[in-house]
CHARMM internal coordinates of N, CA and C (Angstrom, degrees):
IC EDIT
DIST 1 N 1 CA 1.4521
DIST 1 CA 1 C 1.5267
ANGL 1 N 1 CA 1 C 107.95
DIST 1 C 2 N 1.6129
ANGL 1 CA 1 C 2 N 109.64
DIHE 1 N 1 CA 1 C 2 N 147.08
DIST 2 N 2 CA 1.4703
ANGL 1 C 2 N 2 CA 103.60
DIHE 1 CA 1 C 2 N 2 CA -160.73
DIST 2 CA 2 C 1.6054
ANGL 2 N 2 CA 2 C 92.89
DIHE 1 C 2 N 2 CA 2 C -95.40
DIST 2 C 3 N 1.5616
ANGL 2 CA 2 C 3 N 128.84
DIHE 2 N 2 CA 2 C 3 N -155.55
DIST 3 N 3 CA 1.0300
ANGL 2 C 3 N 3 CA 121.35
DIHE 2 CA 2 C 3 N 3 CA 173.75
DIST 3 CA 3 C 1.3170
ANGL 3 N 3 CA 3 C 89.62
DIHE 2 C 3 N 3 CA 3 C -96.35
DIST 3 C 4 N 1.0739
ANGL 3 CA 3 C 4 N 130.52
DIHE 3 N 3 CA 3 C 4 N -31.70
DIST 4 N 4 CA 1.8903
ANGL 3 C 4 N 4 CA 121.51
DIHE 3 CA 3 C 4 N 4 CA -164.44
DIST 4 CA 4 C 1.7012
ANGL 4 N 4 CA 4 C 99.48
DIHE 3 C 4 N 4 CA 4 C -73.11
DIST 4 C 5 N 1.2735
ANGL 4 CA 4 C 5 N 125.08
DIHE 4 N 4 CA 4 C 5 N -51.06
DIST 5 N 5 CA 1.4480
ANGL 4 C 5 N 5 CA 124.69
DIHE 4 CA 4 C 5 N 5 CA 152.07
DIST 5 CA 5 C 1.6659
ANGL 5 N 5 CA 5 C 112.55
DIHE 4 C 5 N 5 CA 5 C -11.34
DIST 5 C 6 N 1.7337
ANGL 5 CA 5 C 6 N 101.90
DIHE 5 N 5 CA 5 C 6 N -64.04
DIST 6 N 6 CA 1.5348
ANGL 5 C 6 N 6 CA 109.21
DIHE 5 CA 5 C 6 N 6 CA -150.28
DIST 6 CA 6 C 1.8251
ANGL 6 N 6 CA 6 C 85.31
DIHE 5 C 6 N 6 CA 6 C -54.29
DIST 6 C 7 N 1.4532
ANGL 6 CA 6 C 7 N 93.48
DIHE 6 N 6 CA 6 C 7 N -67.96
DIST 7 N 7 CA 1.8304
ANGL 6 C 7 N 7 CA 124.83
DIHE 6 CA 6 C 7 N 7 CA -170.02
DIST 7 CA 7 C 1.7274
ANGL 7 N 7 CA 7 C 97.97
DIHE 6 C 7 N 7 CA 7 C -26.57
DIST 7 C 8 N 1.2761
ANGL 7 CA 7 C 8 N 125.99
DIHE 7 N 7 CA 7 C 8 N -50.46
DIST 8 N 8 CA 1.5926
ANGL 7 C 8 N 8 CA 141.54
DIHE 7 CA 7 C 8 N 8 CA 176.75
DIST 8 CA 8 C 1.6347
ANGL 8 N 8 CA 8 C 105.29
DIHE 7 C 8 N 8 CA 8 C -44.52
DIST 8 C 9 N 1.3852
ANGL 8 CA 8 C 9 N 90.78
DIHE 8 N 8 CA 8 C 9 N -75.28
DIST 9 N 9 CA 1.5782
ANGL 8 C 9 N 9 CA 113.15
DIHE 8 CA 8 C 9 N 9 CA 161.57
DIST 9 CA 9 C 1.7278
ANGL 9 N 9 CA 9 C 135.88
DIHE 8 C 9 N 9 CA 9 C -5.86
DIST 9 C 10 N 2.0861
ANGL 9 CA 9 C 10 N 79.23
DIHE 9 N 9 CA 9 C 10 N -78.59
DIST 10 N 10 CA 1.2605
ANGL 9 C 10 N 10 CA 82.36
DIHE 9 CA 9 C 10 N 10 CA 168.30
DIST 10 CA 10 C 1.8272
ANGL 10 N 10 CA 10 C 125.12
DIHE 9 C 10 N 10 CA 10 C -79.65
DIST 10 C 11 N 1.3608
ANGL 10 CA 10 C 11 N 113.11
DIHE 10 N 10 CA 10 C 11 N -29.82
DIST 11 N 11 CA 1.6124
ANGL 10 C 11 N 11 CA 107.77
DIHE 10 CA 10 C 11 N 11 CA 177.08
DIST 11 CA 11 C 1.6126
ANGL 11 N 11 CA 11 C 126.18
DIHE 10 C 11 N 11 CA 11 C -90.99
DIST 11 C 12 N 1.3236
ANGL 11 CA 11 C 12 N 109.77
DIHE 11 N 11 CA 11 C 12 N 8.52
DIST 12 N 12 CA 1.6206
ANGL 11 C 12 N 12 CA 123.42
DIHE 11 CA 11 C 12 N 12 CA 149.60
DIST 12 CA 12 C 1.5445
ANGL 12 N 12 CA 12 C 112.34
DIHE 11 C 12 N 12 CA 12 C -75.49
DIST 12 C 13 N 1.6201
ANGL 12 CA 12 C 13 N 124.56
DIHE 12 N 12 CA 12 C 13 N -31.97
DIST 13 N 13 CA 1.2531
ANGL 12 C 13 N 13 CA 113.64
DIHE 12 CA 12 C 13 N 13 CA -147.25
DIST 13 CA 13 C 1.4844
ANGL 13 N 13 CA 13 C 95.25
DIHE 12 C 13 N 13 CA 13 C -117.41
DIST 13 C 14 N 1.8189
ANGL 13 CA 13 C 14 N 121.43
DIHE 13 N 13 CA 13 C 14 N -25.05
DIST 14 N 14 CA 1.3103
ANGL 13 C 14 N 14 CA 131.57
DIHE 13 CA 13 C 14 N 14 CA -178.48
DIST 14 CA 14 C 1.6511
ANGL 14 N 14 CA 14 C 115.85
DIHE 13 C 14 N 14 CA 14 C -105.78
DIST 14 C 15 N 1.7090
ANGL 14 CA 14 C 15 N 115.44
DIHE 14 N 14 CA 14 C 15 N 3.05
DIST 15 N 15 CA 1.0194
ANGL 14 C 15 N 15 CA 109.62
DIHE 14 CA 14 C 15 N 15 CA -167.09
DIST 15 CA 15 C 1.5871
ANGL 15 N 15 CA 15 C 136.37
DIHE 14 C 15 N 15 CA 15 C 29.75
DIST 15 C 16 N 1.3860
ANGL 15 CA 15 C 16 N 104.64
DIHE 15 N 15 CA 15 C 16 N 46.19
DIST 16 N 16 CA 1.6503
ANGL 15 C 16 N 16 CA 117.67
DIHE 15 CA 15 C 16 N 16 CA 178.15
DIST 16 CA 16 C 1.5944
ANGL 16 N 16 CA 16 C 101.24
DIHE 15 C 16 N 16 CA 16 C -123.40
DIST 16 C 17 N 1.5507
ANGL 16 CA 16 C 17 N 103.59
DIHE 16 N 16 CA 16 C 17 N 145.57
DIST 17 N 17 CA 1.4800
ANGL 16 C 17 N 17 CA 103.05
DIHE 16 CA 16 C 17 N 17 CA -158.06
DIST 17 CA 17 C 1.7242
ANGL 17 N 17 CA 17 C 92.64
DIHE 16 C 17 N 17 CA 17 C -113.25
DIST 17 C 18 N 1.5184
ANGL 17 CA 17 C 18 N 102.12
DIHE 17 N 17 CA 17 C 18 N 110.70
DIST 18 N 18 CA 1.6545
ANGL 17 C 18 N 18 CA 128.29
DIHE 17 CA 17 C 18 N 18 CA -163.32
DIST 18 CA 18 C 1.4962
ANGL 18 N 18 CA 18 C 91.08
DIHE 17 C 18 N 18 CA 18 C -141.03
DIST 18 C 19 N 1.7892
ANGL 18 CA 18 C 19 N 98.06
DIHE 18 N 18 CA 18 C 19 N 138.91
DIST 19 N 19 CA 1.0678
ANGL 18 C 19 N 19 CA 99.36
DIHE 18 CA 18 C 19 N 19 CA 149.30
DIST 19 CA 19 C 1.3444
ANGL 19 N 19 CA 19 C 105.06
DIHE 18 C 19 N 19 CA 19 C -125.11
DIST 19 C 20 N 1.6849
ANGL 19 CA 19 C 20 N 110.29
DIHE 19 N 19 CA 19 C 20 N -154.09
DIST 20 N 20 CA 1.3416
ANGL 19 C 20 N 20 CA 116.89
DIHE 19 CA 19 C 20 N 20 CA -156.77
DIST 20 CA 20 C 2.0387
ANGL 20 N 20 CA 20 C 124.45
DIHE 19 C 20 N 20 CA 20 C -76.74
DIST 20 C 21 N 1.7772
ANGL 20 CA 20 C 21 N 89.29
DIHE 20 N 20 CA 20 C 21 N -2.28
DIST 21 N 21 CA 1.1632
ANGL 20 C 21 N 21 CA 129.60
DIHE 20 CA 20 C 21 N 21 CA -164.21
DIST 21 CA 21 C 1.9805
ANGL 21 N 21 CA 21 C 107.81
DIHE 20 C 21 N 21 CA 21 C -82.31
DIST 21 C 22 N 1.7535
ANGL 21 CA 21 C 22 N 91.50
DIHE 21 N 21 CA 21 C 22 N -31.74
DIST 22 N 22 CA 1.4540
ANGL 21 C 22 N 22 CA 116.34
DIHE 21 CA 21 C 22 N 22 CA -172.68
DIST 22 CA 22 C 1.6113
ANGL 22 N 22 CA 22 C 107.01
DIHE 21 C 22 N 22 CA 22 C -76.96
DIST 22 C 23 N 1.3352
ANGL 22 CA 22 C 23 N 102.84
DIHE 22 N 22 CA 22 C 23 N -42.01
DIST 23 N 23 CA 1.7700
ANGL 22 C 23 N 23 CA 114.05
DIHE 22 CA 22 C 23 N 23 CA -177.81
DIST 23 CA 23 C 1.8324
ANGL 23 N 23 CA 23 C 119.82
DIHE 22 C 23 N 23 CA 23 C -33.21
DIST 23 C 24 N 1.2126
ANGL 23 CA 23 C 24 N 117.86
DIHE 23 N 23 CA 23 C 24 N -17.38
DIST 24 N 24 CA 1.2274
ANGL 23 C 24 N 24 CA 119.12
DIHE 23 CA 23 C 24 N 24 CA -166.96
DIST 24 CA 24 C 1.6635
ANGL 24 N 24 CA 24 C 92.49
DIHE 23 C 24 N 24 CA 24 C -127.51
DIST 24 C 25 N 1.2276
ANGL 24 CA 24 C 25 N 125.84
DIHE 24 N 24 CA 24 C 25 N -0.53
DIST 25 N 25 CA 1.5250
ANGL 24 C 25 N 25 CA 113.40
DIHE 24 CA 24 C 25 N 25 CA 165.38
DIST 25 CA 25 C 1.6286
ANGL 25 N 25 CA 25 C 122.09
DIHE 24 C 25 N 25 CA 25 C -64.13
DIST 25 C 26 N 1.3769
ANGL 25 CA 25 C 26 N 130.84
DIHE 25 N 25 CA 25 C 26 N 139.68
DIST 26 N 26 CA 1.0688
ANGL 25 C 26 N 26 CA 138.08
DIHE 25 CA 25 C 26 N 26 CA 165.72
DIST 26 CA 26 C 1.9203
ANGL 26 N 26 CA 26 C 102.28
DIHE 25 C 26 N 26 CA 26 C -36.56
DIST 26 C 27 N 1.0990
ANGL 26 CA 26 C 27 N 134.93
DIHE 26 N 26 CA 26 C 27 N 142.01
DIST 27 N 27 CA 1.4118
ANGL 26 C 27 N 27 CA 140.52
DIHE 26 CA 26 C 27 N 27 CA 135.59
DIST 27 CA 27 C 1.3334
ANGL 27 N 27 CA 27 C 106.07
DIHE 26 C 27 N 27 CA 27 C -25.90
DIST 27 C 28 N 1.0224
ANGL 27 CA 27 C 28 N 124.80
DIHE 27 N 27 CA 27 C 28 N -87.92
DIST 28 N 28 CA 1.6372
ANGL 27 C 28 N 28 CA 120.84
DIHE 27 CA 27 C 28 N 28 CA -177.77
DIST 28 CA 28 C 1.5709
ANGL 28 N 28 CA 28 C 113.68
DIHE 27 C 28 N 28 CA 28 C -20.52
DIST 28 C 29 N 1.2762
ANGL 28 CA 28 C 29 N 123.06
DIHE 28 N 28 CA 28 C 29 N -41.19
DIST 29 N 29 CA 1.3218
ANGL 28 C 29 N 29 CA 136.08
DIHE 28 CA 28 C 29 N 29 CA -165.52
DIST 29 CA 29 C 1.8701
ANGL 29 N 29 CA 29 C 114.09
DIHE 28 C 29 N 29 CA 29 C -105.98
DIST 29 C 30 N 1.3168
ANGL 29 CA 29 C 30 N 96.31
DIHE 29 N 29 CA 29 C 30 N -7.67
DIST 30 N 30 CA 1.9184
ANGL 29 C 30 N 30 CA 107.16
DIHE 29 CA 29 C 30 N 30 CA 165.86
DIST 30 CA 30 C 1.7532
ANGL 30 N 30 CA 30 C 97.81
DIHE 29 C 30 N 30 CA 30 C -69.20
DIST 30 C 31 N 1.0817
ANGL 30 CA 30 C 31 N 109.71
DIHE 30 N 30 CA 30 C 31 N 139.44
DIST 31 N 31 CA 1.6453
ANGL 30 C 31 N 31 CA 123.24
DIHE 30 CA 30 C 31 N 31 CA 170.88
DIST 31 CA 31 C 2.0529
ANGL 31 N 31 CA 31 C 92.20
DIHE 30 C 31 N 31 CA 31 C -74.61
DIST 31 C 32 N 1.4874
ANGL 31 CA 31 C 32 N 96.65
DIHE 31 N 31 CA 31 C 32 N 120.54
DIST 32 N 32 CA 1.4540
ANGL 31 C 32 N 32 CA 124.02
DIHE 31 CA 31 C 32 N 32 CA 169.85
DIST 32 CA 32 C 1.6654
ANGL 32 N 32 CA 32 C 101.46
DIHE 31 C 32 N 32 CA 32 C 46.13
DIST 32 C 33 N 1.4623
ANGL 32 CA 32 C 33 N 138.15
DIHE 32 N 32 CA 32 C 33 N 63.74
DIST 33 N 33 CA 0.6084
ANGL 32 C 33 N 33 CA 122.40
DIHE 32 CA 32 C 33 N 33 CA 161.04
DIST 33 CA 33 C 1.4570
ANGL 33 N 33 CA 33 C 118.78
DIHE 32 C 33 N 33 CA 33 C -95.47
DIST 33 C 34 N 1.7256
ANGL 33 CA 33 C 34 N 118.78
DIHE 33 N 33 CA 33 C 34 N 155.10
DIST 34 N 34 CA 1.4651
ANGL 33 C 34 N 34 CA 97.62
DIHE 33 CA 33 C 34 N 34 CA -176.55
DIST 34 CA 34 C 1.6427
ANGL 34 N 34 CA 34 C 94.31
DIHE 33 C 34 N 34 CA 34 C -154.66
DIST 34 C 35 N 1.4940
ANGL 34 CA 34 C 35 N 136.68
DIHE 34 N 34 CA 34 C 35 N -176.74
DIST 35 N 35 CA 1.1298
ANGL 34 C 35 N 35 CA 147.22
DIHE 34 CA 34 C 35 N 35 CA 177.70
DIST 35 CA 35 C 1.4911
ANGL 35 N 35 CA 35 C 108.07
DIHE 34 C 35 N 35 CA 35 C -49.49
DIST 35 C 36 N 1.3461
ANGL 35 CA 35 C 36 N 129.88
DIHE 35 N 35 CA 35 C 36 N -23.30
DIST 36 N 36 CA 1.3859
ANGL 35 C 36 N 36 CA 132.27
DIHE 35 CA 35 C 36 N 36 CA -134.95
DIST 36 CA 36 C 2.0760
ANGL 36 N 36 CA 36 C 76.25
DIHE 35 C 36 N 36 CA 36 C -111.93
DIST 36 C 37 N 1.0972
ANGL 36 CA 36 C 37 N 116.79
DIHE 36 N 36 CA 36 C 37 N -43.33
DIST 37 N 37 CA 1.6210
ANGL 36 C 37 N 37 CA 131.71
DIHE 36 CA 36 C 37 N 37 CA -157.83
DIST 37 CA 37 C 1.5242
ANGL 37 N 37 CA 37 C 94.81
DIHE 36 C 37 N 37 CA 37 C -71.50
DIST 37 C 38 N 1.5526
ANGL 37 CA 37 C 38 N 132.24
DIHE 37 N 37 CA 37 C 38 N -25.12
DIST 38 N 38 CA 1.3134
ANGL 37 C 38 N 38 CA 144.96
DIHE 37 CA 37 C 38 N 38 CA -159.91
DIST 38 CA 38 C 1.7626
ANGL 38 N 38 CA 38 C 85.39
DIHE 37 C 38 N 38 CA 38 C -100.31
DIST 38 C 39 N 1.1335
ANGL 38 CA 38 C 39 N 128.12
DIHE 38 N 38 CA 38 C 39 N -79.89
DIST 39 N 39 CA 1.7303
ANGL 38 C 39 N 39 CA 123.29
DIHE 38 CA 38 C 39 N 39 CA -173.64
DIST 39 CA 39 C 1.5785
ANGL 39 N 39 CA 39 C 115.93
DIHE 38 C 39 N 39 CA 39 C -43.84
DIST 39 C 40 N 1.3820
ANGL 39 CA 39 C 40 N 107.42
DIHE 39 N 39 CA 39 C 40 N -47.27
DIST 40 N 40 CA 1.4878
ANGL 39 C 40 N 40 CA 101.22
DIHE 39 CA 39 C 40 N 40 CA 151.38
DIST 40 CA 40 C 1.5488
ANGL 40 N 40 CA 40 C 132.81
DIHE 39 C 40 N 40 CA 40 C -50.98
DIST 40 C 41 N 0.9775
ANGL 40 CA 40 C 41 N 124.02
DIHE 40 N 40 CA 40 C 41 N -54.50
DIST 41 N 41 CA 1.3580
ANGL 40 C 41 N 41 CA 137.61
DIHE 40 CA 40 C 41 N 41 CA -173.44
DIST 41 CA 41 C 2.0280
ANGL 41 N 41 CA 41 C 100.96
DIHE 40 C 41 N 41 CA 41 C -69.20
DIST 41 C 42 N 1.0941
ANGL 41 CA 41 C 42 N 96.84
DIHE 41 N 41 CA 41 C 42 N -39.31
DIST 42 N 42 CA 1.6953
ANGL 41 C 42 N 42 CA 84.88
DIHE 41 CA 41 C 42 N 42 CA -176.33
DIST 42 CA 42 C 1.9390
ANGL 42 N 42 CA 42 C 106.65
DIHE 41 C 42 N 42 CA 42 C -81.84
DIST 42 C 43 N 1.2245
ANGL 42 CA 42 C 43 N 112.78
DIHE 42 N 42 CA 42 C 43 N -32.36
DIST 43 N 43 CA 1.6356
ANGL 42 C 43 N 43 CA 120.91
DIHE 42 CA 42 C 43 N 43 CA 147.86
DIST 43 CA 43 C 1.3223
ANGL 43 N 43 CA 43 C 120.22
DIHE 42 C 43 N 43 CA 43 C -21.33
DIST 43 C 44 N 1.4381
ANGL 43 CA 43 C 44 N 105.94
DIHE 43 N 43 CA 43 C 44 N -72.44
DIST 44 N 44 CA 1.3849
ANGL 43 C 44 N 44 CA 115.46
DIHE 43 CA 43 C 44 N 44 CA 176.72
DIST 44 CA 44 C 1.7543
ANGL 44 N 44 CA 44 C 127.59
DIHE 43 C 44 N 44 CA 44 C -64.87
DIST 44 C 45 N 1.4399
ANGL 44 CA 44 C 45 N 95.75
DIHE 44 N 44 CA 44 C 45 N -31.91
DIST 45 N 45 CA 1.6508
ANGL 44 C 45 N 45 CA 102.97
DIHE 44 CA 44 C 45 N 45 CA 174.72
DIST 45 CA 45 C 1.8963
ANGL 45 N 45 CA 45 C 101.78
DIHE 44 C 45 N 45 CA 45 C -65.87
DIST 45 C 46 N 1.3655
ANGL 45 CA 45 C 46 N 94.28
DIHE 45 N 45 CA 45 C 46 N -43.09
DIST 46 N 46 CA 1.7959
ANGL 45 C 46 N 46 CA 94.92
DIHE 45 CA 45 C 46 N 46 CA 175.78
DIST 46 CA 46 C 1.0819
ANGL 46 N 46 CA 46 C 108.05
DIHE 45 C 46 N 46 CA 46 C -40.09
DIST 46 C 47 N 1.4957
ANGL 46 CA 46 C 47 N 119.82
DIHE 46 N 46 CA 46 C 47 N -68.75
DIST 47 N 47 CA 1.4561
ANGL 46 C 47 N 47 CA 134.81
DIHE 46 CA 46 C 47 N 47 CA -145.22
DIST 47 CA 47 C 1.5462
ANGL 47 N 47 CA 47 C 88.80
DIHE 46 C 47 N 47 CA 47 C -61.12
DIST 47 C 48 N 1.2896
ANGL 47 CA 47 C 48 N 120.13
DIHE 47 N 47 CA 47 C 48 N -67.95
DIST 48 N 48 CA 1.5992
ANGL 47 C 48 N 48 CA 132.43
DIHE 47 CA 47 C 48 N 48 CA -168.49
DIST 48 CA 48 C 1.2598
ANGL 48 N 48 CA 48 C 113.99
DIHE 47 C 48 N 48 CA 48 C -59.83
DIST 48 C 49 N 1.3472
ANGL 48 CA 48 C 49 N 144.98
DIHE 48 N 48 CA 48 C 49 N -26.32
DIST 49 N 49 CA 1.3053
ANGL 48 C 49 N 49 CA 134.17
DIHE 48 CA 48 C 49 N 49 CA 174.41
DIST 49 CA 49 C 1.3301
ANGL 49 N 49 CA 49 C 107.92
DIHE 48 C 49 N 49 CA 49 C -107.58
DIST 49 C 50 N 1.3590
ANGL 49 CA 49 C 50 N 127.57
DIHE 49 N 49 CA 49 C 50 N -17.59
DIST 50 N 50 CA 1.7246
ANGL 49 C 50 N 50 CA 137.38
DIHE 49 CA 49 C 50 N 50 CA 179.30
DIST 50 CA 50 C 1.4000
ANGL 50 N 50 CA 50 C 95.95
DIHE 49 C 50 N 50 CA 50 C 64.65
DIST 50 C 51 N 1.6412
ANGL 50 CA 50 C 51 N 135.49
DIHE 50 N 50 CA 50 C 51 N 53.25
DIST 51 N 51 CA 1.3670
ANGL 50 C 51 N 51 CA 149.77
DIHE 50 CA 50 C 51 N 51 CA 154.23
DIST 51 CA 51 C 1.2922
ANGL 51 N 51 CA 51 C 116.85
DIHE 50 C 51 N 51 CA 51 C -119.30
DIST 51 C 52 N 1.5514
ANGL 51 CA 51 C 52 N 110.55
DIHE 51 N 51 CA 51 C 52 N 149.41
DIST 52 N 52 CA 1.8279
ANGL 51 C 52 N 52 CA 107.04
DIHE 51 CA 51 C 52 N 52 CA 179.65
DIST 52 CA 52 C 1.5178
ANGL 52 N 52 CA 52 C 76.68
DIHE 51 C 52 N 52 CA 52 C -74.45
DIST 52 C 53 N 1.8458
ANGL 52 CA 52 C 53 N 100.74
DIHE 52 N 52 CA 52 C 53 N 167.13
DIST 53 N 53 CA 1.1609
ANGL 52 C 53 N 53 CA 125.65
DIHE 52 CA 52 C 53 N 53 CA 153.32
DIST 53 CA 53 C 1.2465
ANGL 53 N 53 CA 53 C 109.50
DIHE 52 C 53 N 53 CA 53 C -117.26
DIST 53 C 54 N 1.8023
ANGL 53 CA 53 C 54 N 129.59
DIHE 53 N 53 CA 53 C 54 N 139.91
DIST 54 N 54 CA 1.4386
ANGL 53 C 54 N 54 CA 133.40
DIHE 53 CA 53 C 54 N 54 CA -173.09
DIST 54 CA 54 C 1.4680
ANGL 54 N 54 CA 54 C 98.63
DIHE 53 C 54 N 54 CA 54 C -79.55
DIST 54 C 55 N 1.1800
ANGL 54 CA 54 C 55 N 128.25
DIHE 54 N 54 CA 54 C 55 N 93.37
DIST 55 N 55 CA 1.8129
ANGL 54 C 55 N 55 CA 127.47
DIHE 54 CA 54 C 55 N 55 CA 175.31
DIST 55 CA 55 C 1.3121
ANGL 55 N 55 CA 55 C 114.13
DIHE 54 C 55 N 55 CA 55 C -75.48
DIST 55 C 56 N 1.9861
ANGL 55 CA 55 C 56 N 127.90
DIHE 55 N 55 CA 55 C 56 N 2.15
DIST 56 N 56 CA 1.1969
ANGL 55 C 56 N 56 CA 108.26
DIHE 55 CA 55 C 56 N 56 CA 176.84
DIST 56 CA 56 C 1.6067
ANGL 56 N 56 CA 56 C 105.44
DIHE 55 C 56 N 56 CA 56 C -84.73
DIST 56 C 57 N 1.7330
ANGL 56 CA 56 C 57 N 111.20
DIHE 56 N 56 CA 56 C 57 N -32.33
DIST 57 N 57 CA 1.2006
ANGL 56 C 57 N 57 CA 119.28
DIHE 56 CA 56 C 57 N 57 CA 170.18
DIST 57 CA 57 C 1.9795
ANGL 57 N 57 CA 57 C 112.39
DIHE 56 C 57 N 57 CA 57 C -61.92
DIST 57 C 58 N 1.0446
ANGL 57 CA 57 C 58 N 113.74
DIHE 57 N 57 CA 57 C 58 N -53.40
DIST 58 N 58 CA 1.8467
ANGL 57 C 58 N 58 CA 113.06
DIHE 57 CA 57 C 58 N 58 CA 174.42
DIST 58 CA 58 C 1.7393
ANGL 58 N 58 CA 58 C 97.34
DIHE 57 C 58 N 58 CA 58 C -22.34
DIST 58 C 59 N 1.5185
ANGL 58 CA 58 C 59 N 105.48
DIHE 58 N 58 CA 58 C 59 N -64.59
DIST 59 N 59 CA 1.3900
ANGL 58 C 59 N 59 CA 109.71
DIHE 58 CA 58 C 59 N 59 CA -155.18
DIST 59 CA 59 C 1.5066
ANGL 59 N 59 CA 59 C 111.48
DIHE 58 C 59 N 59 CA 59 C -65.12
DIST 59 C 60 N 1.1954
ANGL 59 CA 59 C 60 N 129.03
DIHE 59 N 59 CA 59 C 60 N -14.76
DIST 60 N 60 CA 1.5773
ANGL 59 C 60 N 60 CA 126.70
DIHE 59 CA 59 C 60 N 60 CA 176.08
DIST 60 CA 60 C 1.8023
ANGL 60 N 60 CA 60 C 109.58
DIHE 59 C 60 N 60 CA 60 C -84.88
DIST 60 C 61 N 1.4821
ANGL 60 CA 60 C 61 N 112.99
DIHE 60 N 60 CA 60 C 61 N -3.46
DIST 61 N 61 CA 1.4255
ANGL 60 C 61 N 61 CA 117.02
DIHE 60 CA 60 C 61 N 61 CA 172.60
DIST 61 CA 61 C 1.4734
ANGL 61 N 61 CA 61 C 112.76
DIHE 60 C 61 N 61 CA 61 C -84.88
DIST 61 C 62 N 1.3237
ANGL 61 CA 61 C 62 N 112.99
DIHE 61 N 61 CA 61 C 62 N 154.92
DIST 62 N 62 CA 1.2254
ANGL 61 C 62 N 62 CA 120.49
DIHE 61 CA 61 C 62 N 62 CA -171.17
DIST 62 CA 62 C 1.5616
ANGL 62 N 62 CA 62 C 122.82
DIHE 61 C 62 N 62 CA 62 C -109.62
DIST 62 C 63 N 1.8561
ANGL 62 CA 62 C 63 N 114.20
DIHE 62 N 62 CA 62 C 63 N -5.77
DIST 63 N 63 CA 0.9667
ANGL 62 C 63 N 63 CA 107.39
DIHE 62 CA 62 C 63 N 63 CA -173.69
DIST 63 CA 63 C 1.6585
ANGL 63 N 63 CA 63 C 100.87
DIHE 62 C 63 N 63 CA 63 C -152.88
DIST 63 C 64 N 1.4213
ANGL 63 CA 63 C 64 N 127.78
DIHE 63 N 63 CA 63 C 64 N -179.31
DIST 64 N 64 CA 1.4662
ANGL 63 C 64 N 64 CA 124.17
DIHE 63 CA 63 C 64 N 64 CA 179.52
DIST 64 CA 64 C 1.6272
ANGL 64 N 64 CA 64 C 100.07
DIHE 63 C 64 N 64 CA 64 C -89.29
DIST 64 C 65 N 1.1509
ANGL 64 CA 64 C 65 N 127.34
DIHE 64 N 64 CA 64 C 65 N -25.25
DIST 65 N 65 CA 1.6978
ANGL 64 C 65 N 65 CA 112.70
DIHE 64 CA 64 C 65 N 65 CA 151.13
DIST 65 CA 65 C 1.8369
ANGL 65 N 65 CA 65 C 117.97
DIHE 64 C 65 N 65 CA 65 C -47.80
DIST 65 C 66 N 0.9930
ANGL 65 CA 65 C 66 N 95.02
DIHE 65 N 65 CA 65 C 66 N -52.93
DIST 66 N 66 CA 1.7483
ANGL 65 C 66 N 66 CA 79.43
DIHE 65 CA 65 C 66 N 66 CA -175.13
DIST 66 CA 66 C 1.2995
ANGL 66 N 66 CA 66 C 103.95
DIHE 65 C 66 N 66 CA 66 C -80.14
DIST 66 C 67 N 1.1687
ANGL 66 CA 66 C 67 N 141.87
DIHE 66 N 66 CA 66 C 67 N -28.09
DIST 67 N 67 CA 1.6724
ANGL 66 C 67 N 67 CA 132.02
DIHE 66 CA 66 C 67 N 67 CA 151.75
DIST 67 CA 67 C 1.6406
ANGL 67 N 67 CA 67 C 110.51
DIHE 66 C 67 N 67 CA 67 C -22.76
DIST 67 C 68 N 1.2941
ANGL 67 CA 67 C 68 N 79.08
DIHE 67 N 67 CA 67 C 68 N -76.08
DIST 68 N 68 CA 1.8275
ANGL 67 C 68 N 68 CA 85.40
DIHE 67 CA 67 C 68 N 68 CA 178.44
DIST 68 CA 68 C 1.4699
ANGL 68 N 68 CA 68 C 122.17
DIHE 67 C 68 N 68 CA 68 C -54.44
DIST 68 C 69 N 1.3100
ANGL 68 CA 68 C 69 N 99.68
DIHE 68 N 68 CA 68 C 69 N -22.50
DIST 69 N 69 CA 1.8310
ANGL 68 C 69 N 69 CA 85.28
DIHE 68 CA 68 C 69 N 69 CA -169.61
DIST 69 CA 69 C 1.8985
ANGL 69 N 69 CA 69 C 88.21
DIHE 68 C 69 N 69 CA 69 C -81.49
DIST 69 C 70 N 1.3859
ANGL 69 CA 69 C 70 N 140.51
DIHE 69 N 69 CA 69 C 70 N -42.70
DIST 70 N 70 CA 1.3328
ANGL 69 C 70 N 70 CA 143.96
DIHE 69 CA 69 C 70 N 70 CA -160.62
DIST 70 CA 70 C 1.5192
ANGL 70 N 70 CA 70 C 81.41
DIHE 69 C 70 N 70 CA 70 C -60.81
DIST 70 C 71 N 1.3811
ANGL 70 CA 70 C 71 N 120.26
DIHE 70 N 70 CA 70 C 71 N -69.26
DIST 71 N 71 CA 1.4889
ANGL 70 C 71 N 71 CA 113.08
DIHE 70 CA 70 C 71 N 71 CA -150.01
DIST 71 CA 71 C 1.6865
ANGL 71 N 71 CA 71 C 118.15
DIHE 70 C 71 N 71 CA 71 C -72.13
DIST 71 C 72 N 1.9211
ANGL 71 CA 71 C 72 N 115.61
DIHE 71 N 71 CA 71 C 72 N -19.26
DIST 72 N 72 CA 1.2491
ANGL 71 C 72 N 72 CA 112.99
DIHE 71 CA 71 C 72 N 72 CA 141.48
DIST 72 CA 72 C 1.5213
ANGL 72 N 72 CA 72 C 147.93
DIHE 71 C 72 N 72 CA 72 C -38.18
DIST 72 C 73 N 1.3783
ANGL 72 CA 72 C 73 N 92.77
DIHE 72 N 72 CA 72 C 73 N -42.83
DIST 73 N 73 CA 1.5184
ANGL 72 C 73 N 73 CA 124.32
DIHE 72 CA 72 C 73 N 73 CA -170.98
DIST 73 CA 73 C 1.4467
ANGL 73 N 73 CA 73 C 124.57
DIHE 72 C 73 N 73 CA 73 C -67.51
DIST 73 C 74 N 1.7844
ANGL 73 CA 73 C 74 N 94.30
DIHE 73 N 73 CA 73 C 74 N -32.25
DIST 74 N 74 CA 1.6319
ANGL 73 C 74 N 74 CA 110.89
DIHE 73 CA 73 C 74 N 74 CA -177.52
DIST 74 CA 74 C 1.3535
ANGL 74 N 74 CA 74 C 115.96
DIHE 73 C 74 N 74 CA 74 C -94.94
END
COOR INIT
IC SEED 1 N 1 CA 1 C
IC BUILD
């Protein structure tokens, strides 16, 4: 999955308007992100790559870059 994929990904499935520019922003600094936007988003990486994703590790990341790099990686 590319990052423009991920970026697709996430604002088809989270309806938050990010681009590829956003991926390395702190959480704090994502427009409305919240706990609920992370269970979705690792849902959707499921659905789309047909791999578990480890969500105890997701949650110690701080941004949709390190999302992506874990969910690249696996």
């Amino acid at each position: 999955m590319t990052k423009e994929d991920f970026i697709h990904l996430v604002r088809d499935e989270l309806d938050l308007p990010l681009s590829v520019d956003d991926l390395s922003s702190d959480f704090d600094h994502v427009v409305s992100w919240d706990s609920m936007h992370m269970l979705r988003l690792v849902a959707a990486v499921e659905r789309e790559t047909g791999s578990r994703v480890p969500v105890g590790r997701l949650l110690a990341d701080r941004s949709l870059a390190a999302i992506y790099e874990r969910v690249s990686a696996a």
